[in-house]
C-alpha positions in Angstrom: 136.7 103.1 -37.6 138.4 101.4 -41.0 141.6 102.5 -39.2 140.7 100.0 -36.6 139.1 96.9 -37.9 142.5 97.0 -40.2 144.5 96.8 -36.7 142.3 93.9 -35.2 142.5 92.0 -38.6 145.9 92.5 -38.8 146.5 91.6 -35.3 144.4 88.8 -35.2 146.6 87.3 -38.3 149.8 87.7 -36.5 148.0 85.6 -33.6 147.0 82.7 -35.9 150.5 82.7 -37.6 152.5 82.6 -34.5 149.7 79.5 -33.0 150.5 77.7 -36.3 154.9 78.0 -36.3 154.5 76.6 -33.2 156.4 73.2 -33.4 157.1 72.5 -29.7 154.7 72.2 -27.1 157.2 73.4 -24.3 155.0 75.9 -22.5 151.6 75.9 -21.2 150.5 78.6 -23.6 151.6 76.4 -26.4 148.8 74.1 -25.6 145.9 73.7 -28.5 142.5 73.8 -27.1 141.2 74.8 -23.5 144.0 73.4 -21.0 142.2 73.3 -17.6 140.8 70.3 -19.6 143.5 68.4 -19.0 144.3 68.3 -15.1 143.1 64.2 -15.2 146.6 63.5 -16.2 148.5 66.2 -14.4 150.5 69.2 -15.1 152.8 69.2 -17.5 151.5 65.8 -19.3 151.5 67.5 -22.5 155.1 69.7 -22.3 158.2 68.1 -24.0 160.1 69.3 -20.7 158.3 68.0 -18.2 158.8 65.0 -16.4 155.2 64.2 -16.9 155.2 63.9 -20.3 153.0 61.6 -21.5 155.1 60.0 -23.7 157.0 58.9 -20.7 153.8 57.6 -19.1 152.9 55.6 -22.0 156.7 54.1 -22.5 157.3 53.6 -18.1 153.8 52.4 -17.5 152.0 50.8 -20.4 154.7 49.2 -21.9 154.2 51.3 -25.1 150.4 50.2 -25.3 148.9 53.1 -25.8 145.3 51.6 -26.6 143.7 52.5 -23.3 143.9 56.0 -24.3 140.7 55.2 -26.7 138.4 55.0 -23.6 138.5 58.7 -23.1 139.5 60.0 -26.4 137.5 58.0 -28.9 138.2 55.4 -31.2 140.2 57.7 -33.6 141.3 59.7 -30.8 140.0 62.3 -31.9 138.5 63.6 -28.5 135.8 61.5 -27.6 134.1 61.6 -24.7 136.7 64.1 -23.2 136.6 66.8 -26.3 140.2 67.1 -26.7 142.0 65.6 -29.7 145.1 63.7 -29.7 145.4 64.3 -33.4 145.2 68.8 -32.3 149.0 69.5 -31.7 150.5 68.9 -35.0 153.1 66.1 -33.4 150.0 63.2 -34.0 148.6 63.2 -37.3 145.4 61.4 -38.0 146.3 60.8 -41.6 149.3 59.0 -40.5 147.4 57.1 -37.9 147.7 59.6 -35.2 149.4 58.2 -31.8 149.3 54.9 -33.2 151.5 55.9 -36.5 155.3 54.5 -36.0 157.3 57.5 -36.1 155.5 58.6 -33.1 156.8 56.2 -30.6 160.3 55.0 -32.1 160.9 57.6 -35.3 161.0 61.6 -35.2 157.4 63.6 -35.7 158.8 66.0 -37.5 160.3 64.5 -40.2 158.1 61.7 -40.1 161.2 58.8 -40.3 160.1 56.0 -38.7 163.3 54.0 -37.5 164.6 55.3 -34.0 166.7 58.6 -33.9 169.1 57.4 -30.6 171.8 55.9 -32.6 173.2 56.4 -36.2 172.8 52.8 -37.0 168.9 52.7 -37.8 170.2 55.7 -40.8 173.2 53.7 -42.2 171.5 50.6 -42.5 168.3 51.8 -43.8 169.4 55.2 -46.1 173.5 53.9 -47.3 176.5 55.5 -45.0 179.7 56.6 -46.6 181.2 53.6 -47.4 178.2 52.0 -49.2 174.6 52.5 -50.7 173.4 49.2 -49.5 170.8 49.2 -47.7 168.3 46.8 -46.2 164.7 46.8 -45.1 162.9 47.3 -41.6 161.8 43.5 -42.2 165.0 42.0 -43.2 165.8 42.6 -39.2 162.2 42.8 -37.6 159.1 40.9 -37.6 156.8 43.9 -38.9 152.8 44.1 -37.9 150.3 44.1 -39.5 148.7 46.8 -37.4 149.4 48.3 -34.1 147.6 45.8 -32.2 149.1 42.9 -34.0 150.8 40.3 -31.3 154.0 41.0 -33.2 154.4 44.9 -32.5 153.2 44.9 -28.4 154.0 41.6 -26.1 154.1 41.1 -22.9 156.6 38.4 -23.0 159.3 41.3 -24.2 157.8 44.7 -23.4 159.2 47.9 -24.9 162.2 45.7 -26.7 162.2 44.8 -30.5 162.7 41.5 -31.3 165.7 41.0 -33.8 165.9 38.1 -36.2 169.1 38.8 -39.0 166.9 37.6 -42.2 169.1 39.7 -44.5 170.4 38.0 -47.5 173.5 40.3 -47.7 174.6 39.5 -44.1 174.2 36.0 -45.3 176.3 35.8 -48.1 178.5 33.0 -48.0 182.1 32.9 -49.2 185.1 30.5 -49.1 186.1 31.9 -46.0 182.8 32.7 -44.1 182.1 31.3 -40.8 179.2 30.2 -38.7 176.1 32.0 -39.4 174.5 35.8 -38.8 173.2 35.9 -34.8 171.9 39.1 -32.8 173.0 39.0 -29.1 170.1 40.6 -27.6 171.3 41.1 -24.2 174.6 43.0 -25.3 173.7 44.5 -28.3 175.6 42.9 -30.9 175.9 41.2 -34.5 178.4 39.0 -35.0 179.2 36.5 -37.8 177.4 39.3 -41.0 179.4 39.5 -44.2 178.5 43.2 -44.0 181.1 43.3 -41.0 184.2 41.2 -42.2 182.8 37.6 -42.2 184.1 36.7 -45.8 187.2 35.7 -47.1 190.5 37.4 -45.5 188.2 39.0 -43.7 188.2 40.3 -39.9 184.2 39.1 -38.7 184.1 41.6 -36.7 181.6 41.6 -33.8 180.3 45.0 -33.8 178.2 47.1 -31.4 174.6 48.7 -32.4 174.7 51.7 -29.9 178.1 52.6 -30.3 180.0 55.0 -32.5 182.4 54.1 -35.9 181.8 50.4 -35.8 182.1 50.5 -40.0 185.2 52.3 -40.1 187.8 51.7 -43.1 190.3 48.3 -41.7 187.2 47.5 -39.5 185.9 44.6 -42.2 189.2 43.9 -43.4 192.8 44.8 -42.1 193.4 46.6 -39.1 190.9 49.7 -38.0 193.9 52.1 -37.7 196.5 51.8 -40.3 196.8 49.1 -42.5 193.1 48.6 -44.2 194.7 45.7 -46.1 192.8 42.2 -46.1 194.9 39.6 -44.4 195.2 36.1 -45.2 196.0 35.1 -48.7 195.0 38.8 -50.0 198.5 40.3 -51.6 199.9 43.8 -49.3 200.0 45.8 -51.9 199.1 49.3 -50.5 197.7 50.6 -54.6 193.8 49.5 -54.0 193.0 51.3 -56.7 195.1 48.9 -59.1 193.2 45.6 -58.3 190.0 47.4 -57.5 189.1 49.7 -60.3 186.4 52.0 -60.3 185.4 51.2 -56.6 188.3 52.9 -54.8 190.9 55.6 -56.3 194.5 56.1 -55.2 193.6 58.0 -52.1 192.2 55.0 -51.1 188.4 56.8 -51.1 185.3 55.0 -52.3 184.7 56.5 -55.4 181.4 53.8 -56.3 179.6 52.8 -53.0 177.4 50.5 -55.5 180.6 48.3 -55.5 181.2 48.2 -51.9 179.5 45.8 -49.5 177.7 44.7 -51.9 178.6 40.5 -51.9 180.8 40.6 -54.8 184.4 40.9 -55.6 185.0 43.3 -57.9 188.6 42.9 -58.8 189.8 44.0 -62.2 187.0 45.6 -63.7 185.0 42.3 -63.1 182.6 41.2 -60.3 183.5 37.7 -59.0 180.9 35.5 -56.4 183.8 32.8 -56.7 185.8 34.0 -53.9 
């Protein structure tokens, strides 16, 4: 009889582990609680896979407004009226804010980043990329709320589309050879006129694509993006970067300091210069 409880113990255990490494709902049996609970919304409203997802149904069909859910689920959703808990799968957690936290709609719920995954740009701009450690802030492009209801995070006027407004003071840095000022072209995607991207002195201004791949490339900013990375203009061609720009690049022409680079100073010659 010892024999036996040890087995159902055992096997029991092995159940529970197996329910908790569970980090994809892609199957019915992955589903936490009782799931003939949740025919209101149709099959497959829970499975990554399916084209019923609810995520989809919130982004198609609410406009990313996900409040209504409240009604049946409870304040916190935390089941409500309806006993099932938004906040049960492991992907929503209610410390975070459950649904309403921001990685959940535009960021990754596993490793709980908050800027959108789609393209690499969100990551370069916000963590450094291999040309520079620069970084900026969420709010140095976007108008942040103050809470998930707030006007400024869910509009009708501009449903499911972030509002950008280039507030950065590094994209603003003025030089004697910068041009016009930084401008988001929401419609196609584009910065333009961003001394991150070339708009300084012998530099390119380079208009450059969010969605699209290698837009910061070495000759992109300054020279030409294949070949010749030399600044044009008034800048000397002399092909040994490393001479005039100590400690920054080395002979290979590889960053060796990304502090120094894109950072709205000259460093030339061991010193860093805002007179240029």
């Amino acid at each position: 009889m010892k024999h036996e409880m040890n087995i159902l113990l055992i096997s029991l255990l092995a159940v529970c582990l197996l329910a908790a490494c569970s980090s994809e709902l892609n199957d019915p049996e992955d589903l936490p609680g009782s799931p003939q609970l949740y025919g209101v919304h149709g099959e497959g409203y829970l499975l990554f896979g399916s084209s019923n997802f609810h995520g989809y149904d919130i982004r198609d069909n609410l406009g990313g407004d996900i409040t209504g859910c409240r009604t049946c689920h409870g304040n916190e959703y935390a089941g409500g009226r309806t006993g099932q808990s938004c906040n049960a799968s492991g992907c929503h957690v209610a410390e975070d804010g459950g649904p309403e936290a921001c990685y959940v709609c535009h960021g990754d719920s596993y490793t709980k980043k908050i800027y959108p995954q789609e393209y690499p740009s969100h990551a370069t701009h916000l963590e450094g990329g291999d040309y520079s450690a620069t970084t900026i802030a969420c709010g140095d492009c976007h108008t942040l709320p103050s809470n998930y209801e707030d006007p400024a995070h869910l509009d009708d006027a501009t449903p499911g589309r972030a509002e950008v407004l280039l507030r950065n003071a590094l994209a603003s840095v003025k030089t004697n050879g910068t041009v016009g000022t930084p401008a988001y072209d929401g419609g196609g995607g584009t910065c333009a006129n961003t001394y991150c991207h070339g708009n300084f002195t012998n530099g390119n201004n380079l208009t450059v694509a969010w969605k699209e791949m290698n837009q910061a490339s070495c000759g992109s900013c300054h020279g030409q993006a294949v070949g010749n990375p030399l600044p044009g203009g008034s800048h000397p061609q002399n092909g040994n970067c490393s001479a005039c720009h100590t400690g920054v690049i080395d002979a290979n022409r590889t960053i060796i300091d990304k502090s120094l680079h894109v950072n709205g100073i000259l460093n030339v010659f061991g010193q860093a210069r805002r007179d240029w």
